[in-house]
N, C-alpha and C positions, 0 to 999 in steps of 0.2 A: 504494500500500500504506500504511495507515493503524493506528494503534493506535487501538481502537475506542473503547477506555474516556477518551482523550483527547483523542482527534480531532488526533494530532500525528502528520505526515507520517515516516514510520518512516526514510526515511531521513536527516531531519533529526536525526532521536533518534541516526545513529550516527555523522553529522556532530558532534556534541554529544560523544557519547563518547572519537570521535578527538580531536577538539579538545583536550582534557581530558588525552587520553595525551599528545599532542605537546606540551602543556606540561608537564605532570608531567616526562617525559626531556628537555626543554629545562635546566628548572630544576635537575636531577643534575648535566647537562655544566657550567653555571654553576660550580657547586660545588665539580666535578671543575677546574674552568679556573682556579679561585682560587687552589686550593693544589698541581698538579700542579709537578712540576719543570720550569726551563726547559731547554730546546734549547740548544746551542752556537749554531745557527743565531739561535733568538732573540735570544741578545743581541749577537752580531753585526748584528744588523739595528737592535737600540735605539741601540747604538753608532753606527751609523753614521747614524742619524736624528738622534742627540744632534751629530752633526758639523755636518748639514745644518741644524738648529738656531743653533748656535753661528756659523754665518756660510762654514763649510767645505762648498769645494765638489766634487762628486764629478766622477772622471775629471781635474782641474786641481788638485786636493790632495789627493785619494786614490784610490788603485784601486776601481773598480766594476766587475761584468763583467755587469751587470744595468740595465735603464733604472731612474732615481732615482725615479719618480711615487711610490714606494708609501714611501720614507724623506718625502718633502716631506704624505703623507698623518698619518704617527703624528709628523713634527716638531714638532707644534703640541703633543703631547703632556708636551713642559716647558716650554709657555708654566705651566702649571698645577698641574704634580707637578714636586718634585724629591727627593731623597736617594734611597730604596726603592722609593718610591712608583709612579715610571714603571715598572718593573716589571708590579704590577698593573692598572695603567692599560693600559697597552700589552694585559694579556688580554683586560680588559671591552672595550676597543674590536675585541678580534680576534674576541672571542665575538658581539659583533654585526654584525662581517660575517660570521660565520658563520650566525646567525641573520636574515639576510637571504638568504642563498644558499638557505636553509630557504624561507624564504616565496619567494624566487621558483620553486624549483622548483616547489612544491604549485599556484603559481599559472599556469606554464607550464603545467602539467596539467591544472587549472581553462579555461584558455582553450582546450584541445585538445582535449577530452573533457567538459567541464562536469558534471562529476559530481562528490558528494560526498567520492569514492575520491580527490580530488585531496590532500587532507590525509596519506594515507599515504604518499606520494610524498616529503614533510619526512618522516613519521614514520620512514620507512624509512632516510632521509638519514642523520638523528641516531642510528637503532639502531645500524647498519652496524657493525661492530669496525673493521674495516678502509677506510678510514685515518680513524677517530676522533680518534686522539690529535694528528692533522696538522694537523686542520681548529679545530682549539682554539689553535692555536699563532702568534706575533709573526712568520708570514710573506707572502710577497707571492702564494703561489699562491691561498689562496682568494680575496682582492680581484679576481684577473683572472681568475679563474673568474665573481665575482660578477660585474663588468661584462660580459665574453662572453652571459653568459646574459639579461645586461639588453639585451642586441643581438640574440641569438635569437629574442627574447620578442617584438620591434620587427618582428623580422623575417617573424615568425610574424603576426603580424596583419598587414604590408605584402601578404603572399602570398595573404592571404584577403578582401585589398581591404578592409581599415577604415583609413582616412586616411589611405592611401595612402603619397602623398607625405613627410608629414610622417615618419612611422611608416619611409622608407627612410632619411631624412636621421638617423633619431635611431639607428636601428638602426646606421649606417657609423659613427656619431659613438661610442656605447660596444664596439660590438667595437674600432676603431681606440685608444682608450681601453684597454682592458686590455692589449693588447700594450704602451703605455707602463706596466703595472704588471707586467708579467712575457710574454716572448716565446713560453710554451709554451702560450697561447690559437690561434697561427698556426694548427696544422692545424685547429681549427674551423672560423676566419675562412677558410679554402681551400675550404671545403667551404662556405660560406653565399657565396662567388663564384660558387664552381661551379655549385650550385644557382641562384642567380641569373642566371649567363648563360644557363643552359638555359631558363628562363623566358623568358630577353630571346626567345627565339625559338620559343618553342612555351607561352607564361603566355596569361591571359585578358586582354581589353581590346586597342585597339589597337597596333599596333608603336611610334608614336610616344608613344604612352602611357608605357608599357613600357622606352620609351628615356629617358623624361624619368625616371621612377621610377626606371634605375639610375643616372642621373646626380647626382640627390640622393644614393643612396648613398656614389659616390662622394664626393662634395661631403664628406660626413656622416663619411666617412673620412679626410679629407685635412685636415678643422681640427685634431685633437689633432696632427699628425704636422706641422703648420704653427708652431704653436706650439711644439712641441717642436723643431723645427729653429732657429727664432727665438731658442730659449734657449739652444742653444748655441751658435751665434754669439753671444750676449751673453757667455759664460762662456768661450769657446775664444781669443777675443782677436785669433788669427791663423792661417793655413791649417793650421798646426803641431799646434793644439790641434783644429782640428775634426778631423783624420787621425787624432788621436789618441782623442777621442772614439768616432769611428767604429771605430777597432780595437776599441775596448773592448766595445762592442755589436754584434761580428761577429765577430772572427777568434778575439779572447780566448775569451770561453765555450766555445769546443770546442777549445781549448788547454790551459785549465782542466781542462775533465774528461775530458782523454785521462788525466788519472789512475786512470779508469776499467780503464784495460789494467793498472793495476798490483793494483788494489783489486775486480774486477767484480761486478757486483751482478746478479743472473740474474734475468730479467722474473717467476718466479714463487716469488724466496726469501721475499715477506712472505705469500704462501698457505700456506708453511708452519705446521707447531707452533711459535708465539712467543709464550711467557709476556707481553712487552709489551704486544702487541696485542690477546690473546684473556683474559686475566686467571688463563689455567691451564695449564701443561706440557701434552702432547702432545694427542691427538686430542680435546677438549671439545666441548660442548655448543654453543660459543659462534663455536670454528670449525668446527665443521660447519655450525650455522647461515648463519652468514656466506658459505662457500661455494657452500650452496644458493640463496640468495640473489643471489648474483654471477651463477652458471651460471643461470640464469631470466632475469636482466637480460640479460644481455649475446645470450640465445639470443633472446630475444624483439624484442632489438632486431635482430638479423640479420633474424628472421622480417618485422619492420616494414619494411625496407630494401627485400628484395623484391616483399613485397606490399603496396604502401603506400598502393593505392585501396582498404582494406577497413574499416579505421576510419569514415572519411565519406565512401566514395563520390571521384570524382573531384574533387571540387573540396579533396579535402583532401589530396590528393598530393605536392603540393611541400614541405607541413608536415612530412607521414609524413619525406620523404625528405631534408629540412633536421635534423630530430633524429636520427632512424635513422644516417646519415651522421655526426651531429657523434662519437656515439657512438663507431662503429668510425675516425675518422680519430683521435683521443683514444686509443683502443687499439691503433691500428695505429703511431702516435710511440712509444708507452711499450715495446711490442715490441721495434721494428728499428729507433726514430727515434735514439731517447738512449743516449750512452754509458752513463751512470750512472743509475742505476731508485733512486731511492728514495721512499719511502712518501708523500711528500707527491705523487710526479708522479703517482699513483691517484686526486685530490681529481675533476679533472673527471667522468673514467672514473666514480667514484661516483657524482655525482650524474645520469646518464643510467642506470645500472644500478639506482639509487629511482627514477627515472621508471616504466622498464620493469616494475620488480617489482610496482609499482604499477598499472601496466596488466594485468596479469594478474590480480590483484582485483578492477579492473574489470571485467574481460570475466566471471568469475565470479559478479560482483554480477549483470551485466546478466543471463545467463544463469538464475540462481536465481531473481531476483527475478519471472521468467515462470511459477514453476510453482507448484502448489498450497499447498504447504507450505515456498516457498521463505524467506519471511518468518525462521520460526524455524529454518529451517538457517542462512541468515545469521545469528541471534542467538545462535543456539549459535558458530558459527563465530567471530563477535567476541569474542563471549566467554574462547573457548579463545584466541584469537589475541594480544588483550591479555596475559593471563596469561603467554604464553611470553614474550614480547616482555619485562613486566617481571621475568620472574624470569631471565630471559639477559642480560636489562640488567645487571641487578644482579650478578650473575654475573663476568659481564665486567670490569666498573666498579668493585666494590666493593675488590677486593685494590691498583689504581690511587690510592686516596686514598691508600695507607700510602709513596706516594711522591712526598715532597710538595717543597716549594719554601724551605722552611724555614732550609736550609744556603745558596743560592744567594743570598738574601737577608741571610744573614750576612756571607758574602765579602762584600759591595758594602758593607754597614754596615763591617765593618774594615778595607776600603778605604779607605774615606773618611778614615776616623778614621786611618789609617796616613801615609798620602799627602797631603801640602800640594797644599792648591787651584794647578790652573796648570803643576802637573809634568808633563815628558815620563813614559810609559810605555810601552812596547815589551806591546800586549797585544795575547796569540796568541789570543784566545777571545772579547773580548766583553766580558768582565763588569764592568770599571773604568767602565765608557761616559762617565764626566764629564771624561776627563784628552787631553791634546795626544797627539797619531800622532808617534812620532821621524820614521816610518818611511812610506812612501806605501802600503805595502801593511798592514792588522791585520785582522784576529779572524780569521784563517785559516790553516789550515796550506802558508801559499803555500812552503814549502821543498819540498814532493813535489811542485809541479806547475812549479815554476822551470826543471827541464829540459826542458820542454815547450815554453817561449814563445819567439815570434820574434824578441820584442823584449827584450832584459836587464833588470832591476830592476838600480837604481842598488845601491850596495854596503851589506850593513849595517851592518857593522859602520863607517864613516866614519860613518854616519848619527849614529849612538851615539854616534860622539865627537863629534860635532861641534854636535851637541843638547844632548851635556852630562846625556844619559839617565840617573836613578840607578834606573828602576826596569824589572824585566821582567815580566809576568805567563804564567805557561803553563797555570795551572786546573790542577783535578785531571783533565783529560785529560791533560796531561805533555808539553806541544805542543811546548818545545821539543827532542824529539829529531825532529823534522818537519825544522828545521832541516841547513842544511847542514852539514859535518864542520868545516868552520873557525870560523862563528859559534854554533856549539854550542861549542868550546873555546876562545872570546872570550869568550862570556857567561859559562860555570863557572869560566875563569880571572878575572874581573872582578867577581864579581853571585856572591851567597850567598844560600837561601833564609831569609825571615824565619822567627824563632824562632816556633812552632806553625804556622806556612802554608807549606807548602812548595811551595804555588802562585806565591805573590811571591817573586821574586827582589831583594835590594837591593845596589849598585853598592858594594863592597871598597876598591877601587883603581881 
């Protein structure tokens, strides 16, 4: 199909136009990522990069309950910024692993379907309301989404026999790779075993082939997790610390959010009406959207799962059923897997729900583009489709600038200026990130989940004396009544909020 007066391949001309959209809403969320507010989470995570920076090391001087890859990723980040700065640094680098998760997905789609439509698959990514504001943010899930899906992608040409080998080794190497940037990639990586053993035994090419192919994987799997063992031995010293390391990355995390039974979070409170998310109180334009959108993904990829010689015929079945699969085991964790559901554990789940949605564009495209006048129903259709897309973007997006980052940035500026370089600080949130830990446990409200663990935190209040602490920080969250009964009446009897911040606390007596 041809525009005649140009002789330019039409569906080039809507390649061209997508392209054009997906950077138009790329460059919004930039915008939106400069001046949005941060997360609690965020600057716990700067914090504790800023530790990992400074020569401090995680699990041996402070509590982690997360593998460290993704603090040792943004620590380089004050080789180069300091005061405010990291800050923003810290977004443009999250905005471009966000905009990588972008291009691979379009390009996963590209390799699977080789059509134009792969571009909607990002476009849909970045429209999504739900979880937009996650995947903009200073944390570790989209990186280990990013890398999962750089292992998918590997894995997805190993299965269609393009270089094979090499293509197995690389794939075990970044999926093994994200699980050291955050553990909630596993139920993927379950399902790209799965699907690979079933290959080991019923795949194309020889048996011995076949077995050599999953041994690379393996191989491809066991370097990062080689090295990562090798570091801690370098860091644990003695059987003491490796035991201890190892709770930290097993038994703690779901110790951690048995806080969940006090606080639960129901697998579908962010589909509801949330001003946050959707940019308007109750039933909008922007979540119904959104939900239409989800309910298509998530249905199509069921429909892919069962039927998954219908795309390309049999040789493209183990693909079907390596994505279809990553899909629903990503939605089957966030279900029944996680105590705690919050909005960032949606990021994968999203971006197989833009694959799919996007697949069904396809199938539409493929469909139109056979019949007489199909040409200009797809032109009208792009037409209309852009238009919804930016006037829901905007929609969405637009009442989000008026909350901006402005204040968070202040605290750190009268921080500094408050605070002599090199002081202890007892901070519950995060946002000091330049000053010494009295304490092994900061930026969390670890006093709710203290009755949970099997193992005690040392005492704080000694800590406090014995650091010679003059300062506490609680944010305007108010974290310490998170705290327990005794050192909530240690700190108020000792620590007076500074005059206009009643976030700093400074040491009385």
């Amino acid at each position: 199909m041809q525009l005649k007066q140009f002789r330019v391949p039409f569906p080039r001309v809507l390649g061209l136009v997508s392209f054009g959209l997906l950077v138009a809403l790329l460059f919004i969320r930039l915008q939106l990522s400069l001046v949005r507010y941060f997360d609690a989470d965020e600057l716990a995570y700067l914090h504790w990069a800023h530790n990992v920076f400074s020569g401090v090391l995680p699990y041996r001087d402070f509590l982690l309950y997360v593998p460290p890859g993704f603090l040792y990723v943004f620590a380089p980040v004050y080789m180069f910024f300091s005061g405010t700065m990291p800050l923003i640094a810290g977004r443009v680098l999250a905005f471009c692993i966000f905009v990588a998760v972008v291009g691979i997905t379009s390009l996963l789609f590209w390799r699977v379907r080789r059509t134009w439509v792969a571009l909607w698959a990002g476009i849909i990514l970045v429209f999504l309301p739900l979880p937009a504001d996650k995947l903009l943010e200073i944390r570790p899930d989209t990186l280990a989404t990013l890398l999962a899906l750089i292992g998918l992608l590997y894995q997805c040409e190993a299965l269609r026999g393009h270089t094979r080998y090499a293509s197995w080794t690389l794939a075990g190497f970044w999926y093994s790779l994200s699980v050291l940037i955050l553990p909630k990639t596993v139920p993927q990586i379950a399902v790209a075993y799965l699907i690979s053993l079933l290959w080991l035994f019923w795949g194309n090419g020889t048996r011995n082939e076949r077995i050599r192919a999953l041994s690379r994987f393996a191989l491809g799997s066991a370097i990062p997790i080689g090295v990562f063992m090798l570091w801690i031995a370098l860091i644990a010293k003695d059987w003491r610390g490796v035991e201890t390391v190892m709770y930290s990355l097993t038994k703690l995390p779901f110790e951690v959010n048995r806080i969940g039974e006090r606080y639960p979070i129901l697998q579908w409170q962010f589909f509801y009406p949330n001003i946050t998310y959707y940019g308007a109180p109750g039933w909008n334009v922007g979540l119904i959207i959104n939900h239409i959108v989800w309910m298509v993904g998530l249905l199509l990829g069921v429909v892919r799962l069962v039927t998954p010689y219908i795309p390309n015929g049999k040789s493209g079945v183990w693909v079907e059923l390596l994505i279809a699969g990553s899909l629903i085991a990503h939605s089957s964790a966030f279900i029944y897997g996680y105590p705690m559901r919050h909005a960032q554990y949606l990021i994968p789940i999203a971006v197989f729900v833009a694959f799919y949605a996007a697949d069904l564009l396809d199938i539409a495209w493929k469909h139109l583009s056979r019949l007489r006048y199909g040409g200009v129903v797809c032109a009208v259709g792009c037409i209309v489709l852009v238009s919804v897309i930016l006037r829901v973007y905007d929609t969405v997006n637009g009442p989000k600038f008026k909350l901006t980052n402005r204040e968070d940035i202040a605290i750190l500026e009268r921080v500094l200026a408050t605070i002599p370089e090199g002081a202890y600080v007892l901070d519950l949130v995060g946002s000091t990130i330049y000053f010494k830990d009295p304490y092994p446990v900061c930026c969390v409200p670890f006093g709710q989940w203290v009755p949970y663990l099997s193992r005690p935190l040392p005492g704080l209040i000694e800590r406090l004396e014995t650091t010679g602490t003059r300062y506490v920080y609680q944010g305007r969250l108010g974290r310490l009544t998170t705290l327990s009964a005794s050192d909530q009446a240690y700190i108020r009897a000792h620590f007076s909020p500074l005059a206009g911040d009643s976030g700093l606390l400074v040491r009385t007596k």
